[in-house]
Backbone bond lengths (Angstrom), bond angles and torsions (degrees), N, CA, C in turn:
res aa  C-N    CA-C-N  psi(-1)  N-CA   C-N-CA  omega(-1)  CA-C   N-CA-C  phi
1 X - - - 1.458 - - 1.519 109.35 -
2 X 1.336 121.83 149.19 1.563 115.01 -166.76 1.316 79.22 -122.51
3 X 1.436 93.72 150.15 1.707 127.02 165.31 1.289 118.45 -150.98
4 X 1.388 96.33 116.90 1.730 118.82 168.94 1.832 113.72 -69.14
5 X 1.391 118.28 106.55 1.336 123.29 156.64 0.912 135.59 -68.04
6 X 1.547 155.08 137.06 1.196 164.10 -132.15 1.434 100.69 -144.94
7 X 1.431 119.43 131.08 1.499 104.93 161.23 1.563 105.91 -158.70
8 X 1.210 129.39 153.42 1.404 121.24 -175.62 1.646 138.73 110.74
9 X 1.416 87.99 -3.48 1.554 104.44 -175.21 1.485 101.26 -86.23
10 X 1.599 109.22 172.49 1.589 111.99 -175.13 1.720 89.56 168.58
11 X 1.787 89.84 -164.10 1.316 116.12 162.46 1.318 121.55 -124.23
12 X 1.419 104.05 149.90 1.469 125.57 -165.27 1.389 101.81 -156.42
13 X 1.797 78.55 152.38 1.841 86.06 -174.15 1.470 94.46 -108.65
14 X 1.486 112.16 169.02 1.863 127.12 -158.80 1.411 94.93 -45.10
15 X 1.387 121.65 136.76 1.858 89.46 135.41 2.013 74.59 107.80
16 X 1.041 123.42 -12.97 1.546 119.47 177.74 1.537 120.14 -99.90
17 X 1.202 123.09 -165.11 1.316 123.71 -174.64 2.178 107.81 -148.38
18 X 1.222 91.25 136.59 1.361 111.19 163.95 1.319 133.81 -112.91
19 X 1.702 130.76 161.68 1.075 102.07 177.99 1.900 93.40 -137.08
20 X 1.282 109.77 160.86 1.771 89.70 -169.96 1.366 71.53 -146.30
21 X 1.810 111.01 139.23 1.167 111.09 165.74 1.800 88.40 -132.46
22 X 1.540 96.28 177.24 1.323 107.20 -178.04 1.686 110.02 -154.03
23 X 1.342 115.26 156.67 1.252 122.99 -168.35 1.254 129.60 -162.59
24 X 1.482 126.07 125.59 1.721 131.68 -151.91 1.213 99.04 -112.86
25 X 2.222 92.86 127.64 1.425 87.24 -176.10 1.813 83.34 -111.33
26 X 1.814 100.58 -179.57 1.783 95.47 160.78 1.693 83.52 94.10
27 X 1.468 107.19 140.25 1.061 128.05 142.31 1.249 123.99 -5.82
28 X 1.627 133.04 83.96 1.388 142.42 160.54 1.236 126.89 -147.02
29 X 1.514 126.34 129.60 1.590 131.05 -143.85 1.312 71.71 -118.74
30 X 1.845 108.77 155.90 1.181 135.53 149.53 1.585 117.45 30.23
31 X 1.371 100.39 84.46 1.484 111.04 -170.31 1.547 107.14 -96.76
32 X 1.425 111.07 108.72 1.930 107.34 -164.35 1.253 105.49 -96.22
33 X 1.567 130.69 -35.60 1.695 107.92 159.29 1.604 103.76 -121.76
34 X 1.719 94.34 162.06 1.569 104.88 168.54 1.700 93.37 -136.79
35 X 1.387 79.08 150.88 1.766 97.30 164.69 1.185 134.43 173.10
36 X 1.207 149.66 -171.61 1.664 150.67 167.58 1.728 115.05 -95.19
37 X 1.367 101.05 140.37 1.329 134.81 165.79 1.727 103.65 -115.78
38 X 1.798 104.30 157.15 1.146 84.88 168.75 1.660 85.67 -156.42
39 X 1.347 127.79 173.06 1.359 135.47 -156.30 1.877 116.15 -149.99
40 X 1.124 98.15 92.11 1.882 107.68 -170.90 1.292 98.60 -63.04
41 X 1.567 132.24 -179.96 0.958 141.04 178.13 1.430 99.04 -78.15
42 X 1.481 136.13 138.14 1.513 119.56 -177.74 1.590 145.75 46.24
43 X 1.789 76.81 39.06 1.735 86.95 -160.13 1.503 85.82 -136.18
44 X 1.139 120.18 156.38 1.644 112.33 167.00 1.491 114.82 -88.30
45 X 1.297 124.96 -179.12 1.329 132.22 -142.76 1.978 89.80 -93.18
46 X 1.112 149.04 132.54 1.001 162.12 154.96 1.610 135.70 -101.26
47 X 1.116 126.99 135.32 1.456 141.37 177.62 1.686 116.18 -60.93
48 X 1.573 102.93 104.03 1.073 94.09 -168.88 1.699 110.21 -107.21
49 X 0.905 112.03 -30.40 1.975 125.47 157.54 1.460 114.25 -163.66
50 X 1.261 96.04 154.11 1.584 113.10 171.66 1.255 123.47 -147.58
51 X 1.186 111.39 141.85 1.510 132.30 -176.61 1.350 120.08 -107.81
52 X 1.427 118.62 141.05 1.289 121.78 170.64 1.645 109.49 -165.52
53 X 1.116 104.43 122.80 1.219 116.37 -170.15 1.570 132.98 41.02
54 X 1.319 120.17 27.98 1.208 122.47 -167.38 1.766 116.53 109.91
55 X 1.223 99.54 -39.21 2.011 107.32 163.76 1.594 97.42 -85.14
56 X 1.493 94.54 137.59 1.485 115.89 165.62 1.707 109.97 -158.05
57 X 1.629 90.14 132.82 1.682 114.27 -179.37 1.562 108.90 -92.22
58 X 1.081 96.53 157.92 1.710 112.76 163.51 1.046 132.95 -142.75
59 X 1.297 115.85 138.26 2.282 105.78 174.46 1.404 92.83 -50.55
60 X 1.627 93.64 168.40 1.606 110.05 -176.79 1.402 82.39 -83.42
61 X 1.085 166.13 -72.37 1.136 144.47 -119.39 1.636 115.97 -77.93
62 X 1.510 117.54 -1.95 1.373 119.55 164.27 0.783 117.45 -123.16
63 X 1.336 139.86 -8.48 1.687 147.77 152.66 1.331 69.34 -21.41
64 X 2.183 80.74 138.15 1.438 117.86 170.78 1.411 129.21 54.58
65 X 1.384 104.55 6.15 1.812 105.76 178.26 1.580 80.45 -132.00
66 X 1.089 141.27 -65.52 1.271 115.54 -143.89 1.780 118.59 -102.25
67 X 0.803 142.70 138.78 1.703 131.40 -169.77 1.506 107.09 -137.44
68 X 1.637 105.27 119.63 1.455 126.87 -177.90 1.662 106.14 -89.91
69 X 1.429 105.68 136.75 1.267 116.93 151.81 1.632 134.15 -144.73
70 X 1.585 111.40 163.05 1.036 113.92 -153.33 1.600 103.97 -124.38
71 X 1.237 115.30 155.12 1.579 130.20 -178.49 1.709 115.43 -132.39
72 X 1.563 127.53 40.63 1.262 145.65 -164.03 1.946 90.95 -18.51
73 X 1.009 87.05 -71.55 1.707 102.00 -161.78 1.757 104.89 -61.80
74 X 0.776 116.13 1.65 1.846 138.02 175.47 0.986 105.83 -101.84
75 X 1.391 114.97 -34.57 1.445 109.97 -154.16 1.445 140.98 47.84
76 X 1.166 108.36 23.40 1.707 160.37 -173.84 1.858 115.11 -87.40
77 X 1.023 113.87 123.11 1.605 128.65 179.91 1.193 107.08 -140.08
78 X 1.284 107.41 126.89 2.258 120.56 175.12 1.580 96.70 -110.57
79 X 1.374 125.24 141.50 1.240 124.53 124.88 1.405 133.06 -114.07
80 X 1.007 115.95 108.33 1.478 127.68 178.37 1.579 98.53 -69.57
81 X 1.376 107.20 129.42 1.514 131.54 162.50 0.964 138.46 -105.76
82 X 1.618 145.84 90.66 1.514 128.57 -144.78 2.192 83.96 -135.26
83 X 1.447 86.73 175.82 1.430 96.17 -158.28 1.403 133.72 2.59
84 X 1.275 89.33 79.57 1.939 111.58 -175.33 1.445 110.63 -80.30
85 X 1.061 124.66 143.79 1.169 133.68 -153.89 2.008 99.41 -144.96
86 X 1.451 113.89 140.46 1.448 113.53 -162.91 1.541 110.82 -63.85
87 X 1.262 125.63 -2.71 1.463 127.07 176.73 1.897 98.02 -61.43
88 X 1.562 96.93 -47.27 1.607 128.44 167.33 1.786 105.33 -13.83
89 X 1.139 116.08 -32.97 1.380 113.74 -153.06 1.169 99.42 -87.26
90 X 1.727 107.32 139.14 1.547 103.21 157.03 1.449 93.32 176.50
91 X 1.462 118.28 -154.70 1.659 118.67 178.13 1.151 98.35 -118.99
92 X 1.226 132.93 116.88 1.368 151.16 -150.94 2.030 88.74 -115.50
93 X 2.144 100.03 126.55 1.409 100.38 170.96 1.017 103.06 -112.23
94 X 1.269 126.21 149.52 1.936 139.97 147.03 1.475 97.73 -56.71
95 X 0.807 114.00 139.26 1.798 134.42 155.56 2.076 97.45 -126.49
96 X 2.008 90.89 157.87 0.811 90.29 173.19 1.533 99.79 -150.59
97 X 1.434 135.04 170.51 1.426 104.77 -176.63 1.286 105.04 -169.43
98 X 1.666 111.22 116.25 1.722 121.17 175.48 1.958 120.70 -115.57
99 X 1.343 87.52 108.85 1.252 81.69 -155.15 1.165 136.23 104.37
100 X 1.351 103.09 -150.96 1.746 108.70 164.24 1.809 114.83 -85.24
101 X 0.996 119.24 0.52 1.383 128.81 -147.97 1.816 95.53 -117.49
102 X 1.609 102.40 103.95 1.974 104.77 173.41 1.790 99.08 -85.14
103 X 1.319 95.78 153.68 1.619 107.48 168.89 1.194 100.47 -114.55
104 X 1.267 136.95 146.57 1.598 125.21 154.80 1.511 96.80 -136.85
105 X 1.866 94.16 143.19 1.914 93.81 150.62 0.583 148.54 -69.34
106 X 1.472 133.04 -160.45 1.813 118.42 179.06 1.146 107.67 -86.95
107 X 1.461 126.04 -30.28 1.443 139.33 165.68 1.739 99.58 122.19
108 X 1.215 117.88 170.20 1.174 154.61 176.34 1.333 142.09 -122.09
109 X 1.674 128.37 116.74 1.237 98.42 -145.30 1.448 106.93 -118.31
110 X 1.421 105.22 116.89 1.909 96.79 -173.37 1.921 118.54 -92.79
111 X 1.016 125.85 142.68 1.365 110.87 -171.20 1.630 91.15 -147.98
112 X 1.363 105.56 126.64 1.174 123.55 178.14 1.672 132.26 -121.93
113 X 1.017 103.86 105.74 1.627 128.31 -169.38 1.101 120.70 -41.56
114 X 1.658 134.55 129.57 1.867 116.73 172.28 1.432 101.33 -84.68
Protein backbone atom coordinates (compact mmCIF):
# COMPACT_ATOMS: atom_id res chain seq x y z
CA UNK A 1 0.00 0.00 0.00
CA UNK A 2 1.62 3.44 -0.77
CA UNK A 3 1.54 6.38 1.43
CA UNK A 4 2.45 9.85 0.75
CA UNK A 5 3.95 11.77 3.94
CA UNK A 6 3.53 15.26 4.60
CA UNK A 7 5.81 17.21 6.71
CA UNK A 8 6.53 20.91 7.16
CA UNK A 9 3.48 22.79 7.46
CA UNK A 10 2.83 25.38 10.34
CA UNK A 11 2.46 29.03 10.94
CA UNK A 12 4.19 31.90 9.70
CA UNK A 13 3.96 35.37 9.59
CA UNK A 14 4.03 37.37 5.87
CA UNK A 15 7.29 37.94 4.62
CA UNK A 16 8.62 34.25 6.12
CA UNK A 17 9.57 31.00 4.75
CA UNK A 18 8.51 27.31 4.92
CA UNK A 19 9.69 24.23 3.88
CA UNK A 20 7.26 21.10 3.13
CA UNK A 21 8.77 18.02 2.06
CA UNK A 22 7.06 14.81 1.27
CA UNK A 23 7.77 11.14 0.89
CA UNK A 24 6.28 7.69 -0.58
CA UNK A 25 6.39 4.81 1.30
CA UNK A 26 4.81 1.14 0.00
CA UNK A 27 5.11 -0.28 -3.20
CA UNK A 28 5.63 2.34 -6.15
CA UNK A 29 7.54 1.88 -9.51
CA UNK A 30 8.71 4.70 -11.60
CA UNK A 31 7.24 7.81 -10.35
CA UNK A 32 7.38 10.44 -13.54
CA UNK A 33 5.91 13.58 -11.88
CA UNK A 34 5.81 14.92 -8.30
CA UNK A 35 4.41 18.00 -6.97
CA UNK A 36 2.00 20.31 -4.89
CA UNK A 37 -1.63 21.14 -5.00
CA UNK A 38 -3.05 23.18 -2.53
CA UNK A 39 -6.83 23.86 -1.38
CA UNK A 40 -8.15 27.40 0.30
CA UNK A 41 -11.04 27.32 2.34
CA UNK A 42 -13.88 27.51 -0.45
CA UNK A 43 -11.72 27.52 -3.20
CA UNK A 44 -11.08 24.48 -5.33
CA UNK A 45 -7.99 22.46 -5.21
CA UNK A 46 -5.19 24.21 -7.43
CA UNK A 47 -1.69 23.54 -9.00
CA UNK A 48 0.81 24.72 -7.06
CA UNK A 49 4.25 23.14 -8.68
CA UNK A 50 5.38 20.30 -10.48
CA UNK A 51 8.25 18.41 -11.18
CA UNK A 52 9.40 16.09 -13.64
CA UNK A 53 12.56 15.12 -14.34
CA UNK A 54 14.48 18.14 -13.74
CA UNK A 55 11.64 20.68 -15.51
CA UNK A 56 9.36 22.18 -13.04
CA UNK A 57 6.27 24.65 -13.53
CA UNK A 58 4.48 26.93 -11.33
CA UNK A 59 1.18 29.04 -11.00
CA UNK A 60 2.02 32.59 -11.58
CA UNK A 61 1.13 33.42 -8.31
CA UNK A 62 4.40 31.84 -6.79
CA UNK A 63 6.74 32.23 -9.53
CA UNK A 64 9.85 33.40 -7.92
CA UNK A 65 9.03 32.78 -4.24
CA UNK A 66 8.54 29.30 -4.08
CA UNK A 67 10.99 26.38 -5.55
CA UNK A 68 10.00 22.61 -5.91
CA UNK A 69 12.16 19.72 -5.86
CA UNK A 70 12.32 16.29 -6.73
CA UNK A 71 14.25 12.97 -5.79
CA UNK A 72 12.61 10.36 -8.63
CA UNK A 73 14.65 7.49 -7.25
CA UNK A 74 13.64 8.65 -3.50
CA UNK A 75 10.62 9.10 -4.42
CA UNK A 76 11.02 12.32 -2.51
CA UNK A 77 9.47 15.99 -3.24
CA UNK A 78 10.59 19.46 -1.25
CA UNK A 79 8.82 22.62 -1.52
CA UNK A 80 10.62 25.38 -0.33
CA UNK A 81 8.45 28.48 0.47
CA UNK A 82 10.03 31.84 0.93
CA UNK A 83 8.19 35.21 1.18
CA UNK A 84 4.73 33.89 1.84
CA UNK A 85 2.24 36.12 2.01
CA UNK A 86 -1.53 35.28 3.72
CA UNK A 87 -3.19 34.69 0.25
CA UNK A 88 -0.26 31.79 0.97
CA UNK A 89 -2.60 29.96 3.23
CA UNK A 90 -4.22 26.86 2.71
CA UNK A 91 -3.60 22.90 3.04
CA UNK A 92 -1.10 22.26 0.64
CA UNK A 93 -1.12 18.22 -1.00
CA UNK A 94 1.91 16.16 -2.31
CA UNK A 95 0.82 14.24 -5.28
CA UNK A 96 2.86 11.78 -6.79
CA UNK A 97 2.36 9.87 -10.02
CA UNK A 98 3.44 6.46 -11.89
CA UNK A 99 1.73 5.88 -14.66
CA UNK A 100 -1.79 6.01 -14.72
CA UNK A 101 -2.00 5.72 -10.98
CA UNK A 102 -2.03 9.53 -8.68
CA UNK A 103 -0.94 9.20 -4.99
CA UNK A 104 -1.85 12.10 -2.88
CA UNK A 105 -1.32 13.03 0.88
CA UNK A 106 -3.42 13.91 3.41
CA UNK A 107 -2.12 17.38 3.06
CA UNK A 108 -0.55 19.92 5.26
CA UNK A 109 -1.73 22.90 6.53
CA UNK A 110 0.25 26.20 6.16
CA UNK A 111 -1.35 29.49 7.40
CA UNK A 112 0.34 32.59 7.23
CA UNK A 113 -0.23 35.66 9.35
CA UNK A 114 -0.42 39.59 8.24
Amino acid sequence: QVQLVESGGGLVQAGGSLKLSCKASGSIRGVDTMGWYRQAPGKQRELVARFSYGDAIYAASVKGRFTISGDHAKRAVDLQMDSLRPEDSAVYYCFQRSGDDDYWGQGTQVTVSS
